[in-house]
C-alpha positions in Angstrom: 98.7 88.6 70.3 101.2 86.7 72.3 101.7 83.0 71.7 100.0 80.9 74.2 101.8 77.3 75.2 100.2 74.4 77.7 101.8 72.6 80.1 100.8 69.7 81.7 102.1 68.0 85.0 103.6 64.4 83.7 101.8 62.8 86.3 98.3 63.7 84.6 97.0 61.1 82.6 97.5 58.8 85.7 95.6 61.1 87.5 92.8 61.1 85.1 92.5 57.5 85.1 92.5 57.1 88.7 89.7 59.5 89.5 87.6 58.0 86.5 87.9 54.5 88.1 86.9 55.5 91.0 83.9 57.2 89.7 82.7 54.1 88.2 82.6 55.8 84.9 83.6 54.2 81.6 85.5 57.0 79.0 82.5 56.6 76.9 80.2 57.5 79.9 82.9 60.1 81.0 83.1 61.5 77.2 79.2 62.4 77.2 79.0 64.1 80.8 82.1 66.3 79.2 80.7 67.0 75.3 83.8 65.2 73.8 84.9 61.4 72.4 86.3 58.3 74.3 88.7 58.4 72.2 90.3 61.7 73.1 89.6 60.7 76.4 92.0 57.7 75.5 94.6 60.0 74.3 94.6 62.1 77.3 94.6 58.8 79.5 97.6 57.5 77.5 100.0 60.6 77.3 99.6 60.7 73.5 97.3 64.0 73.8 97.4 66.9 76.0 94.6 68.5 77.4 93.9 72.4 77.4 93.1 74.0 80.8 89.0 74.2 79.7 88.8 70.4 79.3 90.9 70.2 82.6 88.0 72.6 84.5 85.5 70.5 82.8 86.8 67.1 83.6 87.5 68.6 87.4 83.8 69.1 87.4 82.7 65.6 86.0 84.6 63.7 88.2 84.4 65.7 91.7 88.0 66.3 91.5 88.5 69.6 93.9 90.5 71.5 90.9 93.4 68.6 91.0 93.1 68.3 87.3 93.1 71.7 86.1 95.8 72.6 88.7 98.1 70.0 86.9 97.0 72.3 83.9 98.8 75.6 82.3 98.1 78.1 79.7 100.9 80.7 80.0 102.3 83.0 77.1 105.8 81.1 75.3 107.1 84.7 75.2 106.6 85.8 78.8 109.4 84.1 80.8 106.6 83.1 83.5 106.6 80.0 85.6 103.5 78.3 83.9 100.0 78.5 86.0 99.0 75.6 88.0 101.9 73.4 87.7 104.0 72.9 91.2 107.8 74.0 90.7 109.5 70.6 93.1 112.6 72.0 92.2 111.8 75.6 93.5 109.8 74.2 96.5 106.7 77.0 95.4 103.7 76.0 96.5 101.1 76.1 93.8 98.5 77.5 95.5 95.8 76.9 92.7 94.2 73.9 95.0 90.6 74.3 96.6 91.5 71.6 99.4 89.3 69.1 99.9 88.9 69.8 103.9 89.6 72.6 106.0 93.1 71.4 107.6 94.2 70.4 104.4 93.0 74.1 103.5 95.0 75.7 106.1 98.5 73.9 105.4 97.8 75.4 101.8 97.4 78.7 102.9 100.7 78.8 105.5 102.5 77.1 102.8 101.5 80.1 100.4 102.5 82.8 103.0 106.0 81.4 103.9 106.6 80.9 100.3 105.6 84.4 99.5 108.1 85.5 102.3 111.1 83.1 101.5 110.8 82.7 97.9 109.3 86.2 96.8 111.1 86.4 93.7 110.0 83.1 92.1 106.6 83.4 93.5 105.9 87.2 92.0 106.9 85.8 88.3 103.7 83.0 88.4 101.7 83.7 85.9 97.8 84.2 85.9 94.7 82.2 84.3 91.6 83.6 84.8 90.0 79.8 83.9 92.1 78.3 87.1 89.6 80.1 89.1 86.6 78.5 87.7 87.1 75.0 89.8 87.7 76.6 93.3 84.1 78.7 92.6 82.5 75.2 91.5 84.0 73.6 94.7 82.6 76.9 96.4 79.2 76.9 95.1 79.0 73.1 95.6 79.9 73.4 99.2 77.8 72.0 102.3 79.4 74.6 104.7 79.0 72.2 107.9 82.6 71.8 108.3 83.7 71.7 112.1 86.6 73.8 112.5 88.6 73.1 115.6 92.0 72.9 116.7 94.4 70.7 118.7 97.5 72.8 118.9 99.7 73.7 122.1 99.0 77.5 122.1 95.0 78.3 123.3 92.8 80.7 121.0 90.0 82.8 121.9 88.3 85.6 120.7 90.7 88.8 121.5 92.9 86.4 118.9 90.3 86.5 116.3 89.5 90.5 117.0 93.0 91.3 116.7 93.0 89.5 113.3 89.7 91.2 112.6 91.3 94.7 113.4 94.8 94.5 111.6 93.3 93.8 108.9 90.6 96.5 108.9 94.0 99.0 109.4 95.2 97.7 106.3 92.6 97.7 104.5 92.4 101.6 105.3 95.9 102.1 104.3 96.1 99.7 101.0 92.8 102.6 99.8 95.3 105.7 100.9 98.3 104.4 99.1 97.7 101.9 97.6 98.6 97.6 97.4 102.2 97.9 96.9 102.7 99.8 100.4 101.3 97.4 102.6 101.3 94.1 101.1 104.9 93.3 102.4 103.9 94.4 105.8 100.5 92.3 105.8 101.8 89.3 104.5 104.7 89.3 107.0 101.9 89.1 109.5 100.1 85.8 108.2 103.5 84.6 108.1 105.1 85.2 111.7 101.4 85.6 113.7 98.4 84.6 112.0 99.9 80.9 110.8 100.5 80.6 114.7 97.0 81.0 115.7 95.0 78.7 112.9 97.6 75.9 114.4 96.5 76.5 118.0 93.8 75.1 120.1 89.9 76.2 119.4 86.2 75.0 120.0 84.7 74.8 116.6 83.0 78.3 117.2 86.5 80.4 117.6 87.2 78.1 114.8 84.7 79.1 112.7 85.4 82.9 113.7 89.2 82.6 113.2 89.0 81.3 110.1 86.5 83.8 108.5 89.0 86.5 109.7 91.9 84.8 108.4 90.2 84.2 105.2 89.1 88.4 105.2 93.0 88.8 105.6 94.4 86.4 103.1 91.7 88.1 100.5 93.3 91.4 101.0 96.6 90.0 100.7 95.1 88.9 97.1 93.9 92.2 97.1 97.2 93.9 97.3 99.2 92.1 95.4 96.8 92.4 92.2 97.0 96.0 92.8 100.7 96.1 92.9 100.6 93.9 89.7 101.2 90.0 90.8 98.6 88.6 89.3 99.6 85.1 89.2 100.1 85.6 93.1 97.1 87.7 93.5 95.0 84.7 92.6 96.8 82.3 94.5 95.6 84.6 97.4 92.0 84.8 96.7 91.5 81.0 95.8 92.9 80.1 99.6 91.1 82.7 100.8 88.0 81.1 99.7 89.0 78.1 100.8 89.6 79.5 104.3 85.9 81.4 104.0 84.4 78.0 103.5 85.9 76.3 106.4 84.1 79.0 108.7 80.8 79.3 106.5 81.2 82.4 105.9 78.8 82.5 103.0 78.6 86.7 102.2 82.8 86.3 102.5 82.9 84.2 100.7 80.6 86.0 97.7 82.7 89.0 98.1 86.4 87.3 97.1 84.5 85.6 94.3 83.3 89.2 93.1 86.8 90.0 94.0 87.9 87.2 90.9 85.8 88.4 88.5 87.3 92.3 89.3 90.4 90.9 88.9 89.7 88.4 85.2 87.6 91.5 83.5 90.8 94.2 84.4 92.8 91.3 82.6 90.5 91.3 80.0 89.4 87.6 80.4 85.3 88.4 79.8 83.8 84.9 79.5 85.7 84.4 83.1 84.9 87.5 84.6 81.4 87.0 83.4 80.9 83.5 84.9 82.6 84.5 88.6 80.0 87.2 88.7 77.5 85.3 88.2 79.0 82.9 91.0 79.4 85.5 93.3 75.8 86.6 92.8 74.3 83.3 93.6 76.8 82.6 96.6 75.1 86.6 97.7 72.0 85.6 97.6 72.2 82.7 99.5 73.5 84.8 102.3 71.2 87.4 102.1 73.8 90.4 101.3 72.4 93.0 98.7 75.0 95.6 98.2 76.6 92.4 97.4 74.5 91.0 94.8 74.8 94.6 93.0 77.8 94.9 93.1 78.2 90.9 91.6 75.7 92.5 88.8 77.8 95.6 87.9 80.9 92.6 87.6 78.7 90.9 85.2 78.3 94.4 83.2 81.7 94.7 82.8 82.9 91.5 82.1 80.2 91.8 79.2 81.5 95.3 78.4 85.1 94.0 78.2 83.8 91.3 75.9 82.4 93.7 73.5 78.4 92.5 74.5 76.4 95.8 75.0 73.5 94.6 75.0 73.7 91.8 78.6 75.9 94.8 79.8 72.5 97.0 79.9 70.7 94.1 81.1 73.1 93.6 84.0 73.5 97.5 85.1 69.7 97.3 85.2 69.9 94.8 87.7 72.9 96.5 89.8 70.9 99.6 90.2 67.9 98.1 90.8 69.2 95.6 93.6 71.1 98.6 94.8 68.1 100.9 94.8 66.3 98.2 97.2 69.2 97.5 99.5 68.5 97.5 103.3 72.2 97.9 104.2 71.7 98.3 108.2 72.9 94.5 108.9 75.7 94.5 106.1 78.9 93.4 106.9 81.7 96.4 107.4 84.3 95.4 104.9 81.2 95.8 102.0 81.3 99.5 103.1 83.2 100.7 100.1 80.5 99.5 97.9 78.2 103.0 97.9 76.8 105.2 95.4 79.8 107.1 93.5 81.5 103.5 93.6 78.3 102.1 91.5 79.0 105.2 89.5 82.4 104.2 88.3 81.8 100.9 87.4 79.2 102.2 85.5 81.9 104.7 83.7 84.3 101.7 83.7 81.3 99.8 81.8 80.7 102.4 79.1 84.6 103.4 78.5 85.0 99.7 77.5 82.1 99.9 75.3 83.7 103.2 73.6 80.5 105.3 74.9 82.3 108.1 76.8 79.3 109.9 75.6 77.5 107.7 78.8 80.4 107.3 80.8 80.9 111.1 81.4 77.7 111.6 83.5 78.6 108.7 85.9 82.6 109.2 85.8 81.9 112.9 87.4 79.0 111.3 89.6 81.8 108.7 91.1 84.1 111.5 91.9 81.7 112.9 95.0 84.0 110.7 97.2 85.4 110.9 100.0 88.9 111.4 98.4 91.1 111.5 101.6 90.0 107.7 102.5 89.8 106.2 98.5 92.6 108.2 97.5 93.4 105.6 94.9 89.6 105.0 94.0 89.8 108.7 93.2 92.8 108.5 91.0 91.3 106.0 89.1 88.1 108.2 89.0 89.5 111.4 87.5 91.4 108.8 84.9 88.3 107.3 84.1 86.8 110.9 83.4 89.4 111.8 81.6 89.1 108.7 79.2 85.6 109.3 78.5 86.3 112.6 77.3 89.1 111.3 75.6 86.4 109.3 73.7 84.2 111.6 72.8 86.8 114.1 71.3 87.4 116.7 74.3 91.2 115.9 74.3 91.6 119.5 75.7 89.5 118.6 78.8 90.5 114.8 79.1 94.7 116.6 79.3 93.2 118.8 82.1 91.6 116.1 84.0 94.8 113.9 83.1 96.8 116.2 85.3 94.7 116.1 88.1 94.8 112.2 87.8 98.5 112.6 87.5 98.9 114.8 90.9 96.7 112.1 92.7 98.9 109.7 91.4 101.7 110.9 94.2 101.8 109.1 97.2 100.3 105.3 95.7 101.9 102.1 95.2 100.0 101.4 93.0 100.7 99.2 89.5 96.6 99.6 88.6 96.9 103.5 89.0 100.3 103.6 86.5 98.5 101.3 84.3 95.0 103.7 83.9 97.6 106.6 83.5 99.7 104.9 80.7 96.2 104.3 78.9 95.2 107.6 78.7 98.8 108.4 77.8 98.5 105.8 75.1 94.7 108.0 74.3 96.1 111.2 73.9 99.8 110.7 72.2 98.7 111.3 68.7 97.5 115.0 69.4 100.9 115.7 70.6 100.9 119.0 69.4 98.3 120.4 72.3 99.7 122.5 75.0 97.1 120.8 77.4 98.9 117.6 76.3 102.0 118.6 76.2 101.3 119.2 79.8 100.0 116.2 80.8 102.5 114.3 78.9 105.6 115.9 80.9 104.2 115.6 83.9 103.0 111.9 83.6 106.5 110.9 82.2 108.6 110.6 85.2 105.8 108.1 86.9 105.4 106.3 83.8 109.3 106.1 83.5 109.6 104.6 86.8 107.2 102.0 86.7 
């Protein structure tokens, strides 16, 4: 396991203090809302301790703090070389972009500052590193939100709704492209657009209600730039993205939006393997989809829950949870859904399933729903199907037909042609990884040789 280092922003135990005093709260008062002494409380508050990113989320949470503490906050790997997570570079100029703002303008300077950072200062923005826990206060803030912000501008230029539709359709042609080839082809291109166009129009001139429709399609935008750039394998950027992006969804009320990029950080924690996280933004997600009424996406917030519980090893809440996916989904009226939740259909329910079991080590049960999810439409998901026939090919994998897991491995590998696409190199160098000690195969000698230049090259 990698050696894991914190480090905290200087400037925190001030912090601390301040926002305790102005809670009226006493460290002793402070110390039972949070489970831990006045003492260490004292320590944090005097420099002499430092606090890990859990107490930071915790302490965030006691004191109504937005995230400020835990963004102050990071847990990185001493071996990785990454800027740490949550703590602003001043030096750089990189915005941190872990901050849930505590109103809607403050919100949008976040965001443009993100997207001109992403565009100026790529190379020091794509080495942040990722913590699945720094999501945690932005979904509190989220699920603690009264949604009756006013949204209007005062700028020079005058927005109206052909604005917001143009928005609304760029980022639906994305969106198509990013599933035909993947995050890495677009995500330049789209970001390039937030940064020369779309930070033009959220500084314009709007009545509250093009405010409140702006913002919900910036914030549908900035998510799939989150999107995107956890496929091409920025993590630490990726959730930079979806935290604004949430804070953007707020700012209109976009409550079913707002669900979905909170699924979309618990996708993102259980493919990182961070369970507990990926667990507890599902559930998030879930309650923020009920409250707006969506059902495909309160299944699909179940089926997250599955497999963060599969990642962490639980079989038993992962059964529990599929239950509940299927069942919601079996219900689902989906006439009034929005479009952007159109992905989420039956052979898409069927991988996650697969995805559930594989992690679990029961290819015995992922087999039946790994060839279920392949009755796609494979010209529109090509990448969902490449990570499809790699998923089938893992489950036989598992259950000892290497023959047949080498034959779908070379379908998975022609699929792979065409994607940009660090998620589709990484399922193929798994199954690599799967099938490398029987070597001696001709079926795997096959796959093997043909997998190697794209695994090379990533």
């Amino acid at each position: 396991m990698p050696r894991r280092t914190v480090v905290v922003d200087p400037d925190f135990s001030r912090k601390l203090k301040e926002l305790r005093e102005r809670r009226g709260l006493s460290l002793r008062r402070l110390g039972h809302m949070i489970h831990c002494s006045h003492g260490y409380l004292w320590d944090l508050e005097t420099g002499s301790k430092r606090p890990s990113l859990s107490v930071a989320v915790l302490l965030d949470g006691a004191l109504q703090a937005c995230g400020q503490l835990s963004a102050m906050v990071a847990e990185v790997s001493a071996d990785s070389g990454l800027q740490p997570v949550g703590v602003d570079s001043t030096e750089s100029g990189v915005p941190a972009g872990l901050e849930f703002a505590p109103d809607w303008r403050h919100g949008i300077d976040v965001a443009v500052d993100l997207w001109r950072g992403d565009m100026q200062r790529r190379d020091l923005l794509q080495r942040v590193g990722f913590s699945a826990t720094a999501f945690l206060p932005p979904a509190m803030r989220w699920l603690m939100a009264s949604f009756d912000e006013q949204p209007s501008g005062a700028g020079e230029r005058l927005i109206g709704m052909p604005d917001v539709e143009t928005v609304r359709r760029m980022t639906s042609t994305y969106r198509t492209l990013d599933n035909q080839f993947g995050g890495g082809h677009i995500r330049d291109s789209l970001v390039r657009f937030l940064n020369n166009d779309v930070s033009e129009l959220v500084r314009g001139r709007y009545d509250v209600g093009t405010g409140r429709q702006l913002l919900s399609a910036v914030a549908e935008m900035t998510q799939l730039a989150g999107w995107t750039s956890y496929d091409a394998g920025m993590h630490g950027l990726a959730q930079r993205y979806l935290i604004q992006a949430l804070r953007l969804a707020a700012g209109a009320g976009d409550r079913a939006l707002g669900a979905e990029i909170l699924a979309a950080m618990s996708h993102q924690a259980a493919y990182l393997r961070a369970s507990d996280e990926a667990v507890d933004l599902a559930r998030a997600a879930g309650r923020a989809a009920t409250e707006a009424g969506i059902a495909a996406i309160q299944a699909e917030s179940a089926v997250l829950e599955a497999q963060g519980h599969a990642v962490g090893g639980n079989e038993a809440a992962c059964a529990t949870a599929l239950n509940k996916a299927e069942s919601i989904f079996d219900k689902a009226d989906r006439s009034s859904e929005p479009q952007w939740i159109g992905y989420f259909d039956e052979s898409y329910l069927a991988a996650k399933f697969g995805h559930c079991f594989t992690a679990l080590g029961r290819g015995d049960l992922a087999q039946r729903f790994a060839s279920r999810s392949l009755d796609m439409d494979g010209r529109q998901y090509a990448r969902g199907r490449q990570f499809n026939l790699v998923l089938l090919a893992v489950a036989h994998a598992q259950t000892g037909e290497v023959e047949e897991a080498a034959r779908v491995g070379v379908e998975a590998v022609d699929a792979v042609e065409g994607l940009h696409s660090s998620r589709a190199r990484d399922y193929l160098a798994d199954l690599a990884d799967r099938l490398s000690k029987h070597a001696g195969l001709p079926a795997v000698q096959e796959f093997t040789e043909r997998a190697a230049p794209i695994l090379q090259n990533a």
